[in-house]
N, C-alpha and C positions, 0 to 999 in steps of 0.2 A: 193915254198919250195920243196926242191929235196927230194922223196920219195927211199928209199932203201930196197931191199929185201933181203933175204939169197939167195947164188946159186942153193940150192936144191931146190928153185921155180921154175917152168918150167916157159917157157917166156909167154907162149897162158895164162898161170893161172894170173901172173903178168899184163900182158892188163888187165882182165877182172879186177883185184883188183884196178888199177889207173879209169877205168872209174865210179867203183862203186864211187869210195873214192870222186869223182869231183859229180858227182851227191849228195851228202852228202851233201858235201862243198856249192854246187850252193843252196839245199832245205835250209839247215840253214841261208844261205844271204837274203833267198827271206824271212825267218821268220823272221829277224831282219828290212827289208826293209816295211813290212808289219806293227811291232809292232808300235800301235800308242803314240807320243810323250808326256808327262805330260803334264799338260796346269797351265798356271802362277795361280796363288793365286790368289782370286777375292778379290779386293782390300779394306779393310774396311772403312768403311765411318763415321766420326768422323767431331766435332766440333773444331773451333781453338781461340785461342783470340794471337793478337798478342800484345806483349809484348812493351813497351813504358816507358818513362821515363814522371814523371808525380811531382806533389807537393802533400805530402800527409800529411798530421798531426801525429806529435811526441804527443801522446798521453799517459795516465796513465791509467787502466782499472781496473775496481771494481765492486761490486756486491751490490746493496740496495732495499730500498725501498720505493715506492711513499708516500708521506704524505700531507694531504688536508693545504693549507697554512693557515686556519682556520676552525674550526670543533666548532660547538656550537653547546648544547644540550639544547632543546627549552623545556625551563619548568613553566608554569599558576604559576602567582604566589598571587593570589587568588583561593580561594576552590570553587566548581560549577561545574553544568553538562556543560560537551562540548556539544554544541549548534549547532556549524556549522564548515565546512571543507571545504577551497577553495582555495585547491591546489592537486591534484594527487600525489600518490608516485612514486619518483623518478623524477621530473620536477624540471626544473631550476626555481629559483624563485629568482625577483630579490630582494634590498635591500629596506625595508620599506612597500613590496605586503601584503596584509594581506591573515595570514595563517587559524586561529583560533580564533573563539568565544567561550567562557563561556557567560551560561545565566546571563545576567546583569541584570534580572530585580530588586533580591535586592539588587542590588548594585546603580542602581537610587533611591529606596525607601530611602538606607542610606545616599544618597548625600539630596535629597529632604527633609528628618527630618535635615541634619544638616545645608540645606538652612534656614529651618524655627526656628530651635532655634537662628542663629545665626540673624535672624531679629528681634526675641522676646527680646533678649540679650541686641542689640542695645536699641533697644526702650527704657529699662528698662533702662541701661544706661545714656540714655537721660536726662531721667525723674530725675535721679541721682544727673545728672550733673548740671540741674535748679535750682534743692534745694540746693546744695551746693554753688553754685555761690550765691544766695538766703541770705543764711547762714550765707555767707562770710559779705553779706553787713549791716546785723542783727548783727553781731559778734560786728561789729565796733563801731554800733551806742550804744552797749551795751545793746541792746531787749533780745536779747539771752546770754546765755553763754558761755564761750568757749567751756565746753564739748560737746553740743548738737551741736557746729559745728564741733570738730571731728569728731563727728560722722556720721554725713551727709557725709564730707570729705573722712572718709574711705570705708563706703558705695559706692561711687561713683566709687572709685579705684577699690573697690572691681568685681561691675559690670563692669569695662572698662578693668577688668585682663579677665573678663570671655566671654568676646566679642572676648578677642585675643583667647582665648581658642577655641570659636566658629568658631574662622575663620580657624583654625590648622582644626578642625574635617571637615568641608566642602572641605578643600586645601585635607586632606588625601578622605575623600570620592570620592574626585573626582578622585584622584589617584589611589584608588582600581576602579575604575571606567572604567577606562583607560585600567587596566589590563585584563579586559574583553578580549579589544581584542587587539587578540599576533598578529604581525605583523614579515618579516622575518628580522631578527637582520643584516646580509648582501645578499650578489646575491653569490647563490650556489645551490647546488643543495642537493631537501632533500632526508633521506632513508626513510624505511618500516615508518609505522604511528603504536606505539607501544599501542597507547589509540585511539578507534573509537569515532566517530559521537553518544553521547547517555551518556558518560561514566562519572560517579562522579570522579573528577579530585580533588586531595587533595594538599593545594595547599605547591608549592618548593617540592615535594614527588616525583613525577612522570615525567620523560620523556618521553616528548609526540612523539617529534623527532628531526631526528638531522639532521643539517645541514652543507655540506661541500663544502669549497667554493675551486673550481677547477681552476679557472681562475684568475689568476696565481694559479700554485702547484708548491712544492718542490720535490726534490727526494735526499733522503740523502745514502748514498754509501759509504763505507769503500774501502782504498787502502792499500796495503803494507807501513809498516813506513818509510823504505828506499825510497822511492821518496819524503815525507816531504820536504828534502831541496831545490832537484828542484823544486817543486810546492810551495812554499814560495816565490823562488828567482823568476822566471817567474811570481807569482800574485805581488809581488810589482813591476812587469813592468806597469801592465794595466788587466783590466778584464778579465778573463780566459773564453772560451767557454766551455761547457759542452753538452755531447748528448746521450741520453737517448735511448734503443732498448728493444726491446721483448727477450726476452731467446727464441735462436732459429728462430726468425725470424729479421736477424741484414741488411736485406734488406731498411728498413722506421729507421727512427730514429729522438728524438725530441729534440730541441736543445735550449740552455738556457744559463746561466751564473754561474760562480762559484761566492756565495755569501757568505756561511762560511768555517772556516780550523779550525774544534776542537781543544778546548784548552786543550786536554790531549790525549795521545797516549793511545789504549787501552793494557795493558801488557800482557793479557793472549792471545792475537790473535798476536797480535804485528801488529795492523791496524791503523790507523786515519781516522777519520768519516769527508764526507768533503760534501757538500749542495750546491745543484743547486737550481735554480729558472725558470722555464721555465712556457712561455705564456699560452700553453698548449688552444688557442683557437681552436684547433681542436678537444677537449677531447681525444686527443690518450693516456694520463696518465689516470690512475685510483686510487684512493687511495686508500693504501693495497698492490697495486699492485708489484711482484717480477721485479725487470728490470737490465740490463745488464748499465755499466756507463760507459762514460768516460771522464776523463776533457785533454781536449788540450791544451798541452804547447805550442805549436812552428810549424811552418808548413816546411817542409824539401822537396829540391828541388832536382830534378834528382833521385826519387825513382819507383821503380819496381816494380809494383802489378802485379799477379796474382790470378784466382780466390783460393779462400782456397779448390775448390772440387778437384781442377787438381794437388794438392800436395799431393803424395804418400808419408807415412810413411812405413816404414820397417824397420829391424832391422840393417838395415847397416844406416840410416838415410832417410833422405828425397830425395827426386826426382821427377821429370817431366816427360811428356813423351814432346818431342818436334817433329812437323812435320817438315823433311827435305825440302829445294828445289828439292828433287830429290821423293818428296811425299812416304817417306821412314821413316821410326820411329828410332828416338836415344835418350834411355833413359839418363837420367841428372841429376847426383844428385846436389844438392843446399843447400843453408847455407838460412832455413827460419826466418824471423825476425818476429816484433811483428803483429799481423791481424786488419786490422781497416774494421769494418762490415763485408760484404762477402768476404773479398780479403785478401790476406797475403802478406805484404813486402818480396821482396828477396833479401839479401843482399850480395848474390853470385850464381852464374850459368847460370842466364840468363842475355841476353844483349837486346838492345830496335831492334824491325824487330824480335823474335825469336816468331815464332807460336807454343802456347801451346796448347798442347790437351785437352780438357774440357770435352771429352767424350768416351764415348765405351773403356775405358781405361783394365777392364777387357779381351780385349780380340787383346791386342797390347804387345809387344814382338820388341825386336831389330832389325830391317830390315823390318821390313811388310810392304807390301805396303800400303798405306791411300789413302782416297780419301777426300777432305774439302768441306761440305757442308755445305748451313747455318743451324740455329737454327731450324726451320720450317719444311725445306727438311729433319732433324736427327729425327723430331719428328713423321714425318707423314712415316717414313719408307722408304725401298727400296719396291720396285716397280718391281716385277718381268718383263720379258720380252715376257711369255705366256699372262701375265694380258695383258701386255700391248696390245699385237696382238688380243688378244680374243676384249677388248676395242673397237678398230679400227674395226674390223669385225661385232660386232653390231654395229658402227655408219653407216657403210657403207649397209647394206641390207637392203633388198626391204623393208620388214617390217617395219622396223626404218624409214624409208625412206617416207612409205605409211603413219604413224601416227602422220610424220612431218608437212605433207602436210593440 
């Protein structure tokens, strides 16, 4: 670039001004030649699930709760101290184990008196029976009267009505008898024991405990009323599936059948109450228990899960963050559909090969570079490069070396 002076410069001033001005020029080149260059973004390191086209259940979702498929409240129904206890709280017990004794002893004395009246009875009976037959043959020859054979006659009735009467009190003695001892009504499992080992027990008064039988349970679960007609039309196909989760933990889930569709909609919820049945031999139900429901109509093919963590909400809608081929980030927004356990249907945005981000999403942005690593490697962190050489340097010294040895 051509430098100009005014004339009134002398020429010797003019030299000295072009060499300074190049010495300038040349110090400012060599401060630019010197400044050192930015360095690339250290590339974040992040999880990915790639995206797949899969068969997933057109499901209805609801909220209920677990209920024992039988619940009996175990109660003496004779009066007496409880005597014995041979079962723990809270133990499965199956059907007919015995639970409970009441003291029987008077309840043998009342079986033993009505063993013995009811031998006395007979006898008498007997003896009854002789004379009137007796009677009968008196009667004819005309020795006796008629009356006095009435009367033998009704005499006899009278003790053969009181024989059956004897035989009722010994049939019930033995039946209070019996009730001594409580045995468990089905195979369930019992709660707390409300009356201990010692206790006068009065008797149909008191529940002593209760028993619920878990294997099978139900879980009954209210739905929106507006799906009634598909869930009608789909169970007169064939048995509906059903599958039962934790609020909050929709990882396990229990799985059963749909067994009823209440026969009234509820109007002030505007819900219908609808009943599974599940084996539940793993005790993962509890009865009482809050649980997530849902009954499966139909299993739909060529659908798109991802997990439900890697779906952003914001106020413009929903989106992904997706890893590029070029391990570069391009957020995505997406049309989410309904969530079956961990994962959510998408019914627009993503296609099957598209790696979703699953993590470190707080701190990804449009263009950043990624790095994919698996599950394990995200967990256990990065791994600086001093760690790393520091590492190596104690494996390699004497010392390390000498206590190998």
């Amino acid at each position: 670039m051509p430098v100009f002076f005014p004339h009134s410069i002398p020429r010797s001033y003019r030299a000295s001004l072009l060499l300074a001005s190049a010495l300038v020029l040349f110090a400012l080149g060599g401060c630019d030649r010197g400044k050192p260059k930015a360095e690339p973004p250290t590339p974040v390191e992040v999880t990915v699930y790639e995206a797949k086209a899969t068969t997933a259940p057109l499901a209805v979702d609801g909220i209920g709760h677990v209920y024992a498929l039988t619940t009996i409240n175990v109660r003496s129904q004779v009066s007496g101290v409880l005597k014995e206890t041979y079962f723990s709280e809270g133990d499965l017990v199956q059907k007919g184990q015995p639970l409970l004794l009441i003291d029987p002893d008077s309840y043998k004395a009342a079986l033993d008196e009505a063993v013995s009246t009811l031998a006395r009875d007979r006898a008498i009976a007997a003896q009854a029976k002789r004379d009137w037959l007796r009677y009968k043959d008196l009667v004819a020859q005309a020795v006796i009267s008629q009356e006095d054979y009435e009367q033998k006659r009704t005499a006899y009735q009278q003790d053969l009505e009181q024989v059956r009467v004897d035989e009722a009190s010994v049939a019930k003695a033995k039946v209070n008898l019996g009730y001594c001892y409580i045995n468990a009504p089905c195979t369930g499992v019992v709660g707390l024991q409300q009356y201990k080992t010692g206790n006068l027990i009065k008797s149909e008064d008191y529940i002593i405990v209760t028993i619920n039988q878990i294997e099978p349970i139900n879980v009954q679960f209210a739905v929106a009323e507006k799906y009634l007609p598909d869930i009608r039309a789909y169970a007169g196909k064939g048995a509906l599936a059903v599958e039962a989760r934790y609020p909050g933990h929709p990882e396990k889930a229990s799985k059963g059948k749909l067994t009823v569709i209440n026969n009234t909609v509820d109007v002030n919820s505007g819900t219908i109450t609808l009943q599974g049945e599940f084996p539940n031999t793993d005790r993962f139900l509890w009865p009482g228990q809050f649980v997530d429901a849902s009954v499966i109509l139909a299993d739909t093919a060529d659908t798109i899960l991802v997990p439900s963590s890697a779906v952003a909400e914001t106020q413009d809608g929903s989106s992904v963050f997706i890893a590029k081929p070029d391990n570069t980030v391009e957020v995505r927004s997406i049309t989410p559909g309904r969530k079956i356990g961990a994962e959510t249907v998408v019914e627009k945005g993503v296609s099957p090969g598209d790696k979703v981000i699953t993590s470190a999403q707080i701190k990804l942005f449009p263009g950043v570079p990624v790095k994919i690593v698996d599950a394990q490697a995200y967990k256990e962190g990065p791994v600086s490069p001093a760690a790393v050489a520091g590492k190596d340097k104690s494996a390699l010294s004497p010392g390390s070396q000498d206590q190998g040895k």
